[in-house]
C-alpha positions in Angstrom: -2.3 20.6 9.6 -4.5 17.5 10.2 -7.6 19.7 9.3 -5.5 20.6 6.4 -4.7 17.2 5.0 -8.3 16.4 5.6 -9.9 19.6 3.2 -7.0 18.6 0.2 -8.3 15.2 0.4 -12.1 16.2 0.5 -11.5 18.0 -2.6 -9.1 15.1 -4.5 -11.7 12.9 -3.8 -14.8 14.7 -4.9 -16.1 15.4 -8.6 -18.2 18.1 -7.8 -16.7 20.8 -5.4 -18.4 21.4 -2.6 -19.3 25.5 -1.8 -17.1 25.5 1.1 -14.0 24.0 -1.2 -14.1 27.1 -3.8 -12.3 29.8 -2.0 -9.2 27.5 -2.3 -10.0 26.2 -5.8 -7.8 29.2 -8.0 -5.1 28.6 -5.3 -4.8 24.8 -6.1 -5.3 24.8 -9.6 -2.4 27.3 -10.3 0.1 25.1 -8.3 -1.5 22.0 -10.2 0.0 23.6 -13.2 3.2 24.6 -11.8 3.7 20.7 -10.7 2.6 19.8 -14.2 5.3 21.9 -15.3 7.7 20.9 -13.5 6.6 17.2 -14.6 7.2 18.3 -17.8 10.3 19.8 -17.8 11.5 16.1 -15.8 10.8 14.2 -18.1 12.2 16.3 -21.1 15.7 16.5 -19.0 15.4 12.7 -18.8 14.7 12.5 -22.6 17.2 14.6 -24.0 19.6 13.0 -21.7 20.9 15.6 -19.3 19.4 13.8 -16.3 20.3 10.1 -16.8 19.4 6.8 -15.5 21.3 4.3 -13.4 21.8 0.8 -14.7 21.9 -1.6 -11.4 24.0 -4.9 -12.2 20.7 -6.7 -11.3 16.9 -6.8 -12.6 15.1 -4.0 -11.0 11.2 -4.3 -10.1 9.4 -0.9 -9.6 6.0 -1.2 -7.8 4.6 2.4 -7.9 1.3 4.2 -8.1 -0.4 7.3 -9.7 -2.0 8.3 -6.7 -0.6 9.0 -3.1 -1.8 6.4 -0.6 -3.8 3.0 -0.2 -3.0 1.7 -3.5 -1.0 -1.5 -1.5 2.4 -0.7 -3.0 4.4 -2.5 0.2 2.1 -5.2 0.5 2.9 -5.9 -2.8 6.9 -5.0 -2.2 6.6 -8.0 0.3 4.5 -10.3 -1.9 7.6 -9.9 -4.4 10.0 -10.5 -2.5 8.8 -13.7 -0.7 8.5 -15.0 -4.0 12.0 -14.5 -5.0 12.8 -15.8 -1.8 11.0 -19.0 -2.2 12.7 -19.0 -6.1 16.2 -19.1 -4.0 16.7 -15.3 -5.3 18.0 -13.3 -2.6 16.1 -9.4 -3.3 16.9 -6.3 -2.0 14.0 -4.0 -1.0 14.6 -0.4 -1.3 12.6 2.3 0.3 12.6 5.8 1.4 11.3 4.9 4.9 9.1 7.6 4.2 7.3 9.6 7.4 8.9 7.7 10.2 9.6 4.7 8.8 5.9 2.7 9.6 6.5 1.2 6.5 10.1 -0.2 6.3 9.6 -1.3 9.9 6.5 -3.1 9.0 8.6 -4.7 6.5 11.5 -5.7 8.8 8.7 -7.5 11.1 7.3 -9.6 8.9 10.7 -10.4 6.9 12.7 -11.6 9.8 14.8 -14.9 9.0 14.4 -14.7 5.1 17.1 -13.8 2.7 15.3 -11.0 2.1 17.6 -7.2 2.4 16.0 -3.7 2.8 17.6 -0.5 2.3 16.2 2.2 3.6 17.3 5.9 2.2 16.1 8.8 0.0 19.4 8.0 -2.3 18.7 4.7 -3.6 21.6 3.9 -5.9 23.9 5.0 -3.1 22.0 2.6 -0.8 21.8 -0.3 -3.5 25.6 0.0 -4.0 26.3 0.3 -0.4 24.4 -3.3 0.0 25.9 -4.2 -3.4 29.6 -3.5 -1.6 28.6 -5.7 1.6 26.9 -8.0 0.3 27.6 -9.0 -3.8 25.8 -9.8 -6.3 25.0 -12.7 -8.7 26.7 -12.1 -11.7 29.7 -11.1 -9.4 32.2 -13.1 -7.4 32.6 -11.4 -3.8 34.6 -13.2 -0.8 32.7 -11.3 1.7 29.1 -13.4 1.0 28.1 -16.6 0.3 26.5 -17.4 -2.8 23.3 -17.5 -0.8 23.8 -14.1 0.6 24.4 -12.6 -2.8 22.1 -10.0 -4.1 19.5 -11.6 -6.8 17.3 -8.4 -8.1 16.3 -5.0 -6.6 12.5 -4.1 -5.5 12.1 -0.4 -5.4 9.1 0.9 -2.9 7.3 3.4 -4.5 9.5 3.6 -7.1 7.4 4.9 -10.6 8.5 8.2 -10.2 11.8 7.8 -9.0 13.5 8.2 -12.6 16.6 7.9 -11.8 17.1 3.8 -12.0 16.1 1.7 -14.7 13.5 -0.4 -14.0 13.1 -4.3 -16.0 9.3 -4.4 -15.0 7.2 -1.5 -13.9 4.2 -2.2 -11.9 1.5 0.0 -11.2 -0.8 -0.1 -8.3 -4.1 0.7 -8.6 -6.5 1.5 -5.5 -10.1 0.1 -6.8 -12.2 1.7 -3.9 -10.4 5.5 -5.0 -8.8 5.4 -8.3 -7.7 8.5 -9.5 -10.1 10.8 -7.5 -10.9 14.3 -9.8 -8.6 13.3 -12.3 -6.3 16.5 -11.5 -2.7 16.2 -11.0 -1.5 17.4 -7.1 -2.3 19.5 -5.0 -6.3 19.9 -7.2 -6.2 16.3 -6.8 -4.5 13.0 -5.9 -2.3 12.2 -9.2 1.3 12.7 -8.8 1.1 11.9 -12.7 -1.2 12.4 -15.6 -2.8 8.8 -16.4 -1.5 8.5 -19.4 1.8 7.7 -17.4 0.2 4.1 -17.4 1.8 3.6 -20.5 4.8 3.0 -18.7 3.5 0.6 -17.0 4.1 -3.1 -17.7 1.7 -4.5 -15.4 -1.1 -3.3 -13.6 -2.7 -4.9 -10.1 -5.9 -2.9 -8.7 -5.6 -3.2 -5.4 -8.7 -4.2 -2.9 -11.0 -5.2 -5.4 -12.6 -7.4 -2.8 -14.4 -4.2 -1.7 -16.3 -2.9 -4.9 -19.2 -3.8 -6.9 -18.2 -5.6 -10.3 -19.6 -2.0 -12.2 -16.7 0.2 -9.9 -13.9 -2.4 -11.2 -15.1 -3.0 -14.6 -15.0 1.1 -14.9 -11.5 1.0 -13.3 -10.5 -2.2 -15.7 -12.0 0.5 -18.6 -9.9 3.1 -18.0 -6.7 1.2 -18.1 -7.4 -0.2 -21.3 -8.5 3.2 -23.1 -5.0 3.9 -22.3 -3.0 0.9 -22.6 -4.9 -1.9 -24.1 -2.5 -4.4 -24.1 -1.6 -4.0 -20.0 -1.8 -7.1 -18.0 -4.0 -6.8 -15.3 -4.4 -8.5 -11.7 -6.6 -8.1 -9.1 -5.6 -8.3 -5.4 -6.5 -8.0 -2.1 -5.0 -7.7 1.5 -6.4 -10.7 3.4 -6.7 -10.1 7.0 -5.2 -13.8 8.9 -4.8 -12.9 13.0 -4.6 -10.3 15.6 -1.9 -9.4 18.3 -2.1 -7.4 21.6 0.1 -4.6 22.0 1.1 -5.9 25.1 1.9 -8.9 23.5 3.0 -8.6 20.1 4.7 -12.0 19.8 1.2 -13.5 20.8 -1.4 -14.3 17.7 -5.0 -13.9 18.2 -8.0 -15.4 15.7 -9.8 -13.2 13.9 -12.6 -14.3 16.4 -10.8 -12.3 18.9 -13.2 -9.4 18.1 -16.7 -11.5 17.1 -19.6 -9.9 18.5 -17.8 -7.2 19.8 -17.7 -2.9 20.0 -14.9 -2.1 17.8 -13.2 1.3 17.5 -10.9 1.8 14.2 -8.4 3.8 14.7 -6.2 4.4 11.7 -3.9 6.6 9.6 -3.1 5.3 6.0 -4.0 5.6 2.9 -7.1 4.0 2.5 -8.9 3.9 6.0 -12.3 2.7 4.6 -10.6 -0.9 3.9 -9.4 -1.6 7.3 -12.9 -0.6 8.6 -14.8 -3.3 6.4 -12.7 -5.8 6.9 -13.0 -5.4 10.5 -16.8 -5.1 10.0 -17.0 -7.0 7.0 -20.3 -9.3 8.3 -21.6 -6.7 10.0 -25.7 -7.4 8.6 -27.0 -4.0 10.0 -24.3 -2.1 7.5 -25.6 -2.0 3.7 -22.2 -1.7 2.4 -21.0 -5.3 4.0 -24.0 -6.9 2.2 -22.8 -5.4 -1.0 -19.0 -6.7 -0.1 -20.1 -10.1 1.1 -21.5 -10.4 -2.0 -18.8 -9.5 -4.4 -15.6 -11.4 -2.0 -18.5 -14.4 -3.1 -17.9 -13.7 -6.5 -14.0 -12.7 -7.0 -12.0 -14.8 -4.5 -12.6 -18.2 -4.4 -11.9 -18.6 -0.7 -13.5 -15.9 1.8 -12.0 -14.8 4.0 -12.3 -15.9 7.6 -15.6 -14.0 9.5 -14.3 -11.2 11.8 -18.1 -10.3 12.3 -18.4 -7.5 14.9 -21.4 -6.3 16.6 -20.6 -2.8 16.1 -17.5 -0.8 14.2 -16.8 2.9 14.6 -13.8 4.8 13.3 -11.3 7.7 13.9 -9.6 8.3 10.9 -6.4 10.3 10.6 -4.6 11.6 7.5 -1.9 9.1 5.8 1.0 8.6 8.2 0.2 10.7 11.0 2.0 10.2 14.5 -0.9 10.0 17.0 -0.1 12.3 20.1 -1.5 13.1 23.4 -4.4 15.1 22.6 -5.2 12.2 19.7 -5.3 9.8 22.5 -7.7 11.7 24.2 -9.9 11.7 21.4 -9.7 8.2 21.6 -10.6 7.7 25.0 -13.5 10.1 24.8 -15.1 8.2 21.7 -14.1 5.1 23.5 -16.1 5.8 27.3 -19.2 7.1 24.4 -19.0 3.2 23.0 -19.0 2.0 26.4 -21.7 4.4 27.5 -24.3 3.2 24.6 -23.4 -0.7 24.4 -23.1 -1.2 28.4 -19.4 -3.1 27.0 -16.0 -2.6 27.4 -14.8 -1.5 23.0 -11.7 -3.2 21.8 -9.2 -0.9 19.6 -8.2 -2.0 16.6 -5.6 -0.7 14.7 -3.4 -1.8 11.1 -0.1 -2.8 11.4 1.4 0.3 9.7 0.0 2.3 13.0 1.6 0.2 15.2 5.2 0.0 13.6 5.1 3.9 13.7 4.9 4.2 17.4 4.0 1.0 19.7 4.5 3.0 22.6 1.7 5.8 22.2 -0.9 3.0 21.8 -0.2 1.6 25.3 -1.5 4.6 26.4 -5.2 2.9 26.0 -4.0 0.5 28.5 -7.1 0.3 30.5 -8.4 -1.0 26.8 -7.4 -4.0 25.0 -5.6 -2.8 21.8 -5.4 -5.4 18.8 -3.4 -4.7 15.5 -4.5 -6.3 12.6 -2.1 -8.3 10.4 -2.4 -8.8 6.8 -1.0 -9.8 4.0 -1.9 -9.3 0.1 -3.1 -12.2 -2.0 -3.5 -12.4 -6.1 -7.1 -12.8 -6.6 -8.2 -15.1 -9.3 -9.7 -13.1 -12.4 -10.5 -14.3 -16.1 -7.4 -14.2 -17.2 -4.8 -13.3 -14.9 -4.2 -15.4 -11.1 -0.8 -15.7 -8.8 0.3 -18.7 -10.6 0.4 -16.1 -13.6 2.4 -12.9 -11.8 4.3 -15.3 -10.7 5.2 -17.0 -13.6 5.5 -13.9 -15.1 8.1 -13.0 -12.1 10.5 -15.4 -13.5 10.2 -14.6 -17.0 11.3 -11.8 -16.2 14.0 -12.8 -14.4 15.1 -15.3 -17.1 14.9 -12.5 -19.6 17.4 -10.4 -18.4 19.7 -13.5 -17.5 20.2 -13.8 -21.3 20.3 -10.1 -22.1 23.3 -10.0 -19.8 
């Protein structure tokens, strides 16, 4: 299945198919155009009103994405909703808790003691109303909550396609190292809808812009605009601040913690090459870290803090795998190779979204020090658009639909 994942992404990914890809070519075309289909007949249902759309009693923000994985939709869930927080809004977060969960876990960790709420559930109307029931909501009186406990506005994970609520802002995540692949709709390639779906949109943020050349987003920026000209857009990044041991998760480590060391990645999400660089990112034997250091210079106006290893290899797995026994004796292979060629003991590094999907497998590398990387996403500062501007435009929002109601 692995093996799989891997071949479908290969071919997403790639402009010009590879010889060893067109056997399976006719075979994912066709189902391309039964998803389109399928797409089509949706949205026409939705249209003519047989399906319908749910009307929370609270603004709804979607953060979605065109494309499946790495586009930095729950980073962005989180940046939200610790900026309603600090607004005294009280949000609910809902999420599938897709593949195991890694994600709404993650999310649980890092919004511990906040006023923040997550629901977790493939029915999300069923879950907003059951946190609705326990909980109120603003524009309610409920004797069961304090005002402070009150439900302010809903943030749906990955919610663009999920039709069936109305949304009061739709924002659409854009991954600037991958954007939209072959331009073919699933499984030919990596769009779950055509791009003209951006006109949905009401606000776009490409996602790791850090870690292109000004040309790759500029092309990106392009694109957007030939379809919706008019569409905000913000640039972000996920800005790596500390490590922690597996064995000691409650411990923080500097990003130091791996200067001048061998470095294995180990990682399965979306968008594997951005954990790599950042762990690498001052690495001066690499060509691609002179080309980043360069353009973090020119698009953020604080850098980020040097990880600087000596050395950074990787083992990649497809998006929200569950590594297993015979993984972590891949691991350990590549790991006594390291040790073999740099006379050093390698440190593991892995993302947060990895750990939160099973901390227990990774103390299986126990005779190896095993160090998660935490990060969190930041509004970069761009001609036009910069965090004081999302979140100004947050509120208006917010304010808007106040008076509607």
């Amino acid at each position: 299945m692995e093996k799989l994942k891997r071949l479908l992404s290969e071919i997403a990914y790639t402009r010009t198919p590879s010889p060893l890809h067109f056997p399976l070519l006719p075979l994912l075309s066709f189902a391309s155009s039964l998803y389109s289909f399928s797409l089509f007949i949706r949205g026409r249902l939705y249209h003519l009103g047989i399906f319908s759309k749910r009307r929370l009693p609270v603004p709804v923000i979607s953060v979605g994405n065109l494309t499946w994985g790495g586009n930095g939709k729950t980073p962005m869930v989180e940046f939200i909703a610790l900026c309603f927080d600090k607004l005294g809004i009280s949000p609910l977060i809902l999420t599938r808790g897709y593949a195991g969960g890694d994600e709404a876990r993650m999310l649980q960790g890092h919004l511990a003691g906040t006023s923040i709420k997550i629901g977790i559930g493939g029915n999300r109307a069923a879950t907003a109303a059951s946190f609705f029931g326990k909980y109120g909501h603003v524009t309610q009186e409920c004797s069961q909550s304090s005002k402070a406990d009150k439900i302010g506005c809903v943030i749906l994970d990955d919610g663009m396609q999920h039709w069936s609520l109305s949304r009061d802002l739709e924002i659409v995540m854009v991954n600037a190292m991958a954007p939209w692949g072959n331009k073919s709709l699933l499984p030919r390639g990596p769009l779950r809808e055509p791009l003209t779906a951006l006109e949905r949109a009401d606000v776009a943020v490409i996602h790791h812009t850090n870690l292109v050349s000004y040309e790759e987003l500029r092309a990106v920026k392009s694109t957007i605009r030939e379809i919706k000209e008019t569409l905000p857009i913000f640039l972000s990044q996920l800005r790596p601040f500390c490590f922690f041991d597996v064995k000691k998760p409650d411990t923080k480590l500097p990003l130091q913690a791996v200067q001048d060391s061998v470095v294995l990645c180990v990682s399965a999400i979306g968008c594997a090459s951005s954990f790599v660089q950042a762990i690498g990112k001052l690495n001066p034997e690499n060509d691609l870290q002179d080309q980043l250091i360069r353009w973090v210079l020119l698009l953020s106006t604080s850098m980020l803090q040097t990880i600087g290893a000596e050395y950074v290899d990787r083992i990649d797995f497809s998006d929200h795998h569950f590594i297993q026994k015979k993984d972590i004796a891949m691991i350990k292979e590549k790991l006594a190779e390291l040790s073999d060629k740099f006379c050093a003991k390698p440190i593991v590094a892995v993302t947060e979204k990895d750990y939160y999907r099973d901390p227990d497998i990774l103390k299986e590398l126990d005779k190896y020090q095993v160090l998660v990387l935490s990060s969190a996403l930041e509004i970069m500062p761009s001609e036009r658009e910069t965090e004081d501007s999302f979140k100004h435009l947050l509120k208006t929002m917010m304010d808007d639909v106040r008076e509607q109601d």
